[in-house]
N, C-alpha and C positions, 0 to 999 in steps of 0.2 A: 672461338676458343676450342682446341684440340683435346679434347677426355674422353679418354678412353673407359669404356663399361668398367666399373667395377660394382661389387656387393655392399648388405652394408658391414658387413663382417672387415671386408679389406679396407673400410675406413678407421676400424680399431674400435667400434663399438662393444659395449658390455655383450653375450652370449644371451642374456635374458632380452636385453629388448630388440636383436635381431632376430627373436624367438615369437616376440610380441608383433613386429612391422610382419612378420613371415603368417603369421596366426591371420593376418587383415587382408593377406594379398600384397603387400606391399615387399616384393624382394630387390627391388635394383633402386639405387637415387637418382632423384631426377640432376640435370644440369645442378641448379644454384647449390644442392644439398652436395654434391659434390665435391664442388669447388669451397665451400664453405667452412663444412665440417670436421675436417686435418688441421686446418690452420686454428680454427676455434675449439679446438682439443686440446691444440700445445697450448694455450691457455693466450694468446693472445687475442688483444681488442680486434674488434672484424665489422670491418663495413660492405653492407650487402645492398645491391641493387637489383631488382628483381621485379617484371610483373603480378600482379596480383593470378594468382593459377599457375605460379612455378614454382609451388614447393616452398617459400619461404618459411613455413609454422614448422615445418621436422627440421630444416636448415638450422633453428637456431634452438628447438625441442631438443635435439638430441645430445648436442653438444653441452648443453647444459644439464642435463637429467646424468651425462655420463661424470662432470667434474663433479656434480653433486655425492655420487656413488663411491665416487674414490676417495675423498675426502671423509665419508661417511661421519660426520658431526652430528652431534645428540642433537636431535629440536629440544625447541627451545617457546617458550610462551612468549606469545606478541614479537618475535625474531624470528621473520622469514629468512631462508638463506638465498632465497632467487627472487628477482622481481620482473613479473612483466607487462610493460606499459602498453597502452592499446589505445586509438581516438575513439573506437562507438561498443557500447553494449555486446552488441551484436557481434564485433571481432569477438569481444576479450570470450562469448561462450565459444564460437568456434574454437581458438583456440586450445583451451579449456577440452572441447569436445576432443579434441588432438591430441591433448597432452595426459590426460587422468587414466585411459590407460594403460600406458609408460610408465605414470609415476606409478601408477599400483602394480606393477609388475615388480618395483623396487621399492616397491615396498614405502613409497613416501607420501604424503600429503600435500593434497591444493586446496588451494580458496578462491572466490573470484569476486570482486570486489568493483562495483560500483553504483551508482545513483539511480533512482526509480525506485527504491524496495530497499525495506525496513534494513537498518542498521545492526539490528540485534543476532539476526544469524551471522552475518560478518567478524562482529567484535567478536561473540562466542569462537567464531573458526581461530579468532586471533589467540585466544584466553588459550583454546588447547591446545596450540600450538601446531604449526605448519612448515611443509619445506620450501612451497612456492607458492605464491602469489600471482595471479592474474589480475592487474586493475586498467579502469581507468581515470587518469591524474586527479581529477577531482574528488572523488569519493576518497580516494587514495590519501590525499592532503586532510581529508576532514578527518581521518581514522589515526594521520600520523602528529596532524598538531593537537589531538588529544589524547594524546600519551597511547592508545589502540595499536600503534605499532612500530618499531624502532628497529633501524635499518644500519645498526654497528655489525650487526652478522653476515652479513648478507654478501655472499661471494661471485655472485655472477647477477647482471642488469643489462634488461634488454630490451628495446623498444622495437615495436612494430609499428608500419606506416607511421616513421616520423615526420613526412611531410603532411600527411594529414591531422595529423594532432598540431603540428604549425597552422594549419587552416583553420583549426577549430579552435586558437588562442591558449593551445595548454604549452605552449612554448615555457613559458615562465616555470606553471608548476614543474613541469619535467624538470626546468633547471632546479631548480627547490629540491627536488626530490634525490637526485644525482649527486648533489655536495652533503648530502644527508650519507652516502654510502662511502664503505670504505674505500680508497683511493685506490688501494692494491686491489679491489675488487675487477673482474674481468667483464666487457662493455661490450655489448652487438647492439646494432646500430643500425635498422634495415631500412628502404626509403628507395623512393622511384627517383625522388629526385632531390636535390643537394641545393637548393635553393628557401626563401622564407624563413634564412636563418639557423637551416639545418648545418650549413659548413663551419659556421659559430660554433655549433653546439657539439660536432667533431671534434676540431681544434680544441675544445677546452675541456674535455671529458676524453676522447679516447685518447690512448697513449698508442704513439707510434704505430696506428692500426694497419691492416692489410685489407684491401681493396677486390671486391669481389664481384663484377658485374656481368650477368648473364642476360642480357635481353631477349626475350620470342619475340618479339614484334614482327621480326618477318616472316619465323613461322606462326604464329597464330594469326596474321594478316592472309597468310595464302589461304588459311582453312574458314574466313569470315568474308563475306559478302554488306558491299556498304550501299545502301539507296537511300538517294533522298528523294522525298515524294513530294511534290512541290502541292500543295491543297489550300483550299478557302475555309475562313473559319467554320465555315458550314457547312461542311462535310468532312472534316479531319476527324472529329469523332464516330461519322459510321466508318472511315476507314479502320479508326483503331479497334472497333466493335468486331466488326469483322475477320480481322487478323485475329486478335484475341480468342473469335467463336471457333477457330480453326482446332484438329485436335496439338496437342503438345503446348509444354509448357513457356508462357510468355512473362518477360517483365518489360514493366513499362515503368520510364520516369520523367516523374513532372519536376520543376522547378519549386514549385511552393510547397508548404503542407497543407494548405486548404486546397490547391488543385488535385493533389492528390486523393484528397477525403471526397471529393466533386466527383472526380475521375471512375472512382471505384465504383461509390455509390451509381453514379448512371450507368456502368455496364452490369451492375446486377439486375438494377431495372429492367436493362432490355436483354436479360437469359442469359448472361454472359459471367458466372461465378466468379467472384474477382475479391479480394483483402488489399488492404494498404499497409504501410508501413513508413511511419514517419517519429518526429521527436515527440510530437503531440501524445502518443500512446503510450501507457503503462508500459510496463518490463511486460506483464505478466499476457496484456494484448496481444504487444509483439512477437511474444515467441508461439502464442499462442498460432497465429496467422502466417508464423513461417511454417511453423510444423504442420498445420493444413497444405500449405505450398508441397512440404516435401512427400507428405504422407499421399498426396493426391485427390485431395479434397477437394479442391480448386485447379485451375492452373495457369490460374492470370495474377500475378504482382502488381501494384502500383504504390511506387516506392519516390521517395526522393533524395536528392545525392549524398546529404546526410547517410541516411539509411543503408546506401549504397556499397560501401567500406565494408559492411558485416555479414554481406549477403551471402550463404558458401551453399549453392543449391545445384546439384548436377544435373544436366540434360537440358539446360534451357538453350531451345534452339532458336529464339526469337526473342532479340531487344530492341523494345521500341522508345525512341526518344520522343515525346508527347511535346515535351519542351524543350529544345537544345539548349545545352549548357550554355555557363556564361566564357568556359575556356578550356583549352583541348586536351588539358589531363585531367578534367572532371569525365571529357567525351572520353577520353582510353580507358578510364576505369571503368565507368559505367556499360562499354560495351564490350570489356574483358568477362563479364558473365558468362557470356558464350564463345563458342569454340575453344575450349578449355580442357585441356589434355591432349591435344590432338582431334576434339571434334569438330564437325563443321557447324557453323553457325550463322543467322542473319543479322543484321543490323539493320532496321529502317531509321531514320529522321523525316520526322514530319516539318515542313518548310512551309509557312504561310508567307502572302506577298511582303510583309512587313521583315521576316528573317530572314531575307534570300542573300545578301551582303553579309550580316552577319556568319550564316553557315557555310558560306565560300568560303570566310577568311578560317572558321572553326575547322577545313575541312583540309585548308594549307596547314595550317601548324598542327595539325593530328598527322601529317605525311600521309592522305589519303584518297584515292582516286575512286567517287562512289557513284554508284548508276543514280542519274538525275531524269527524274520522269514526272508528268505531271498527270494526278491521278485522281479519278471520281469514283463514288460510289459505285458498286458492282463490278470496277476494273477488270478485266480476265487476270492483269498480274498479280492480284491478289492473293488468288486460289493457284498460281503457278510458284507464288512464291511461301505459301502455307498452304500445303492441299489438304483434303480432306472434307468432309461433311459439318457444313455449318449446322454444329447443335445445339438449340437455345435449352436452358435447363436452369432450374431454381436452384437459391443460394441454397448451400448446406446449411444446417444447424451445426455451429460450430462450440456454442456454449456447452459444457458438461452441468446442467442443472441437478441439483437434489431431486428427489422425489419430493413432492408436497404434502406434507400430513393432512392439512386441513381446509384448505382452500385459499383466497386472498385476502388479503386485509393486513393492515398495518404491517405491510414489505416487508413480512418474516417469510419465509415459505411455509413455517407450519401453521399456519395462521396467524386470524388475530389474537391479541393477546386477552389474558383473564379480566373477564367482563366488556369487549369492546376495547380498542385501539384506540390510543389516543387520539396515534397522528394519520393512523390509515381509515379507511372507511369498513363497514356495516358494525355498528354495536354490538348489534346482537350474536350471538356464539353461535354456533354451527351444531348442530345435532349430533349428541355426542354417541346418541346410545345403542352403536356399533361400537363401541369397545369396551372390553372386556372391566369388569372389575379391577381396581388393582391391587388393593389389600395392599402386604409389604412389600410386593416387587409394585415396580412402576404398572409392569402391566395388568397386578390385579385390582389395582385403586379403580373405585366405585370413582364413574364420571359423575363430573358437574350435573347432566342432568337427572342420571338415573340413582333418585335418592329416595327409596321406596321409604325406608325407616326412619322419614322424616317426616314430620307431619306437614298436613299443606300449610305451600307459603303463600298461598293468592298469588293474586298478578302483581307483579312486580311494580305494576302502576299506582296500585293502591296502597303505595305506599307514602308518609306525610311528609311533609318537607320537601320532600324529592320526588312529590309524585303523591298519589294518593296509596297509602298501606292499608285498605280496609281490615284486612287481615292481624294485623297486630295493633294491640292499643296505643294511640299515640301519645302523644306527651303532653298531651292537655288532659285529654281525660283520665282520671286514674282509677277513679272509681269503682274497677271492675276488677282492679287486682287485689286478689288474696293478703290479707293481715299477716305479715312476718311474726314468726314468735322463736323463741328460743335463742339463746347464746347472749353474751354479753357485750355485742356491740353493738351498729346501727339498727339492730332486729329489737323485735317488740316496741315499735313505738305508736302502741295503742290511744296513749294520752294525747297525743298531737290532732287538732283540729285535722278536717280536710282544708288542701288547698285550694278546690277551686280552680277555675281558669288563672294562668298566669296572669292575665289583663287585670283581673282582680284583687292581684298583689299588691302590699302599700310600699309604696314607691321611698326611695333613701332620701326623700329630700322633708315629707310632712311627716312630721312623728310626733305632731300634739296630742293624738288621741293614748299616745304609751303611756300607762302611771309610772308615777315611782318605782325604781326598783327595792326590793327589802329585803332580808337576812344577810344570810353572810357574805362574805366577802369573795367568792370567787363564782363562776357563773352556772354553779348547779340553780336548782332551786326555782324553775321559771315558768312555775304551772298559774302566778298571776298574771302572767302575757296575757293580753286580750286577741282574738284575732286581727290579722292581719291587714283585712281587707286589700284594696288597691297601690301596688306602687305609687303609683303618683300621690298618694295621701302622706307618706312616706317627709319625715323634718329631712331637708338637708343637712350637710356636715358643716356647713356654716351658721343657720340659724340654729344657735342650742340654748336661745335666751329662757324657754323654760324649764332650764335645769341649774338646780341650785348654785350658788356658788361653793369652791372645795374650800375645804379649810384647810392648815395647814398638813404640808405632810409627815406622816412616824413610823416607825419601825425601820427604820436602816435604809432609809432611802429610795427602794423599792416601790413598787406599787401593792405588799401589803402594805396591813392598817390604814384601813381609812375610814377609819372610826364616823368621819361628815356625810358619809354615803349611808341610804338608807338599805337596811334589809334588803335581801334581794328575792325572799322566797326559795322554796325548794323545790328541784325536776326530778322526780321519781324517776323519768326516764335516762338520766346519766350517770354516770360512775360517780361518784363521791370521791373526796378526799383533796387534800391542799395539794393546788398547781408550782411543780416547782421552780424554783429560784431560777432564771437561768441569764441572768443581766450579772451573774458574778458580784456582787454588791458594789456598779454605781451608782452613783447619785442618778435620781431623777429630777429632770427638768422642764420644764412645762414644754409641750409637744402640740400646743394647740387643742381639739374639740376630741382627741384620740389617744389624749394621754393617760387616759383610766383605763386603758385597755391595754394588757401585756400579751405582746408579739416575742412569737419565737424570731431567737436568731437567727439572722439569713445568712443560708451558709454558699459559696462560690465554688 
């Protein structure tokens, strides 16, 4: 295709964000963004074919951020006016990285929206309202069939890598999410390839699109170099070691996520700094392990195809296939990593006896002619084809940890918790008395142990029950505590026997030795109790055959008047006076061995 240079100015872009691409380095478009962005200006549906490293994220960014502009529509809560679909994490931040800002140059709002991490920031971006959306399908459908977000506004929709989101089964949602949007709405539609049901999904969503396809393959094929290295299982790994120890940065990809989780872990083993990146890992792992990747912390990848879609890391000038793909547009993606914008790049495949058929046929239908060699540990073409000083070197510490207050215990970092951790180890507290007092600020409270103005508490052992409390009187003996006097409640009860050891209590079940009760009628009065002695002496609640029988009852029902009961005596030590009514005046009715006794209402 014949396109001639132009700006992004001569494409009819806004003056602000040819202000903003000029501010990044970015002045001329590449091919796809070219041909792309005229036709998806006049506001027609646009179907774009592109390698991954040609530009597709501003191709279909800019044209959209510019109808957004002109239209200039109030946001709106939970009504994005752009939606854009993505198959991995990992794209939709690139993207995102791309597009935020553009939109803040215009002043508008993104969200990015999917699975792996808490829902709450998401709906909130929704609640206050946004211009564009980044998702992917899944998290996308779980936000729109609960009311989180509604797609009646929404003027422009646009899918990236839709043949990858066909591989990874979100065919459906995409269709779900698409007849959600308004029909007159404008469609970009980008995709390496038009198969898996992608030309279905043309046909019945774009309207009378324009057709945009710009392939590099030949030029990013001239600037990539293809080997396969024909090896034994037992030594494929010091090759890949090796390449890896070289300097400049490497990705490599395995087929599984547990080869990959294998892969890594042995090159760090043997001094080889290396992260993975697979579906198995948090949001918050992964990004963590690219941005070691990009920051230089590392410079060895081990990713899997999955993964592969999101990856946007410049200067890798070595991809290593560990596991060749199972087919030859997983192989062109994966080894479109490098030689990307014009740079040169390696590709090895590693070939054991058992893949040698298979990566011949992988190596026809990719259109590609790759040096086949067969290679052993210490090669010379290893260091010819990655020079450099093999340097073994320990993994980085890639965790940002707190600071620890107090050491370990019960998996807080500030320690264990007050008095011993339940679920972590040492009980005992840590020596507090390096820090300050701390009064009313935090930091001048008097620590747990420095409690000068308290009197000793002994050893904690000696304490009863729980240990031996030599130190405070237990609860058998009482003997030694001071006589309460004064006020008019439980204080001053000078007239009560000692009790003794509890063993020595009369038990609720023998109570022959009680007399009679005498005076009046409510339960002052009880200075003829005899002592207690032993619970087990103690009548049951059953056996009450040596107590009179009642005679009829009078006074209103109640349990006053009961005139057949004798005297009860008088307790000096309780308040006087009649207990009130509080049965409302029902009848009372025999209640069994407990009916002489008036219980307060139970209240719920």
């Amino acid at each position: 295709m014949d396109i001639s240079p132009v700006t992004f100015a001569d494409l009819g872009l806004p003056s602000v964000l040819v202000d903003e691409l000029a501010s990044q380095g970015i002045l001329a478009p590449f091919p796809i963004q070219q041909a792309t962005i005229a036709d998806a200006l006049s506001g027609r549906d646009t179907l774009g074919r592109g390698r991954t490293g040609s530009g597709k994220t501003l191709a279909f960014c800019l044209p959209m951020l510019t109808r957004l502009h002109k239209s200039n529509k109030p946001r709106d809560r939970f009504r994005p006016r752009a939606v854009i679909l993505v198959p991995t994490r990992e794209l939709a931040n690139q993207v995102r990285d791309v597009l935020v800002p553009l939109a803040d140059a215009l002043g508008m709002r993104t969200a990015t929206v999917y699975g792996g991490v808490s829902y709450t920031g998401q709906i909130n971006a929704m609640r206050n309202g946004v211009d564009i959306v980044v998702a992917c399908p899944g998290r996308f459908i779980d936000l729109m069939e609960s009311g989180q977000i509604e797609l009646d506004a929404v003027e422009c929709t646009i899918l990236d890598e839709a043949d990858h989101m066909a591989e990874l089964g979100f065919l459906e949602h995409v269709t779900r999410i698409l007849e959600k949007t308004p029909r007159e709405g404008q469609r970009l539609l980008f995709s390496a390839t038009l198969d898996r049901g992608i030309d279905k999904l043309v046909r019945k969503f774009l309207q009378n699109p324009v057709t945009h396809e710009v392939e590099s393959t030949e030029e990013n094929e001239a600037q990539m170099t293809h080997y396969f290295f024909q090896v034994t299982q037992g030594n494929r790994f010091d090759i890949i070691a090796d390449l890896c120890a070289a300097p400049g940065r490497a990705l490599v990809f395995t087929r599984t996520k547990h080869g990959a989780r294998k892969l890594a872990a042995a090159l760090v083993e043997n001094g080889v700094p290396a992260v993975e990146l697979h579906g198995d890992l948090s949001q918050a792992v992964r990004a963590r392990n690219l941005a070691a990747l990009s920051a230089g912390k590392v410079d060895t990848l081990v990713a899997t195809d999955i993964a592969a879609r999101g990856i946007h890391v410049d200067d890798i000038a070595l991809v290593i296939h560990a596991d060749p793909p199972e087919e030859h547009k997983a192989f062109l993606h994966r080894s479109g990593r490098t030689a990307r914008a014009g740079a040169e790049g390696t590709v090895i495949t590693m070939v054991t006896e058992n893949m040698r058929r298979h990566t011949k046929r992988l190596a026809k239908d990719a259109g590609i002619d790759p040096i086949m060699k067969t290679v052993v540990k210490g090669d010379p073409i290893l260091t010819e084809i990655a020079p450099g000083e093999r340097e073994l070197k320990e993994m980085p510490n890639l965790e940002e940890r707190r600071p620890q207050r107090g050491g370990g215990g019960g998996g807080r970092s500030g320690g264990p918790r007050r008095g011993g951790s339940k679920f972590g180890g040492g009980g005992q507290r840590r020596d507090r008395d390096d820090r300050g007092p701390r009064g009313g600020d935090r930091d001048s409270r008097p620590s747990f142990r420095d409690r000068d103005d308290r009197g000793p508490r002994g050893d904690r052992d000696s304490r009863p029950s729980f240990g031996d409390r030599d130190s405070r009187p237990s609860f058998r003996d009482r003997d030694d505590r001071p006589a309460r006097t004064g006020g008019g409640d439980f204080r001053g009860r000078d007239d009560r026997a000692p009790r003794g050891d509890r063993d020595s209590r009369p038990s609720f079940r023998d109570r022959d030795d009680r007399p009679a009760r005498t005076g009046g009628g409510d339960f002052r009065g009880r200075d003829d109790r005899a002592p207690r002695g032993d619970r087990d002496s103690r009548p049951s609640f059953r056996d009450r055959d040596d107590r009179p029988a009642r005679g009829p009852r009078t006074g209103g029902g109640d349990f006053r008047g009961r005139d057949d009961r004798g005297p009860r005596g008088a307790g000096d030590d309780r308040p006087r006076g009649p207990r009130p009514d509080s049965r409302g005046g029902r009848p009372a009715g025999p209640r069994g061995a407990s009916a002489g006794r008036k219980k307060p209402a139970r209240s719920y």
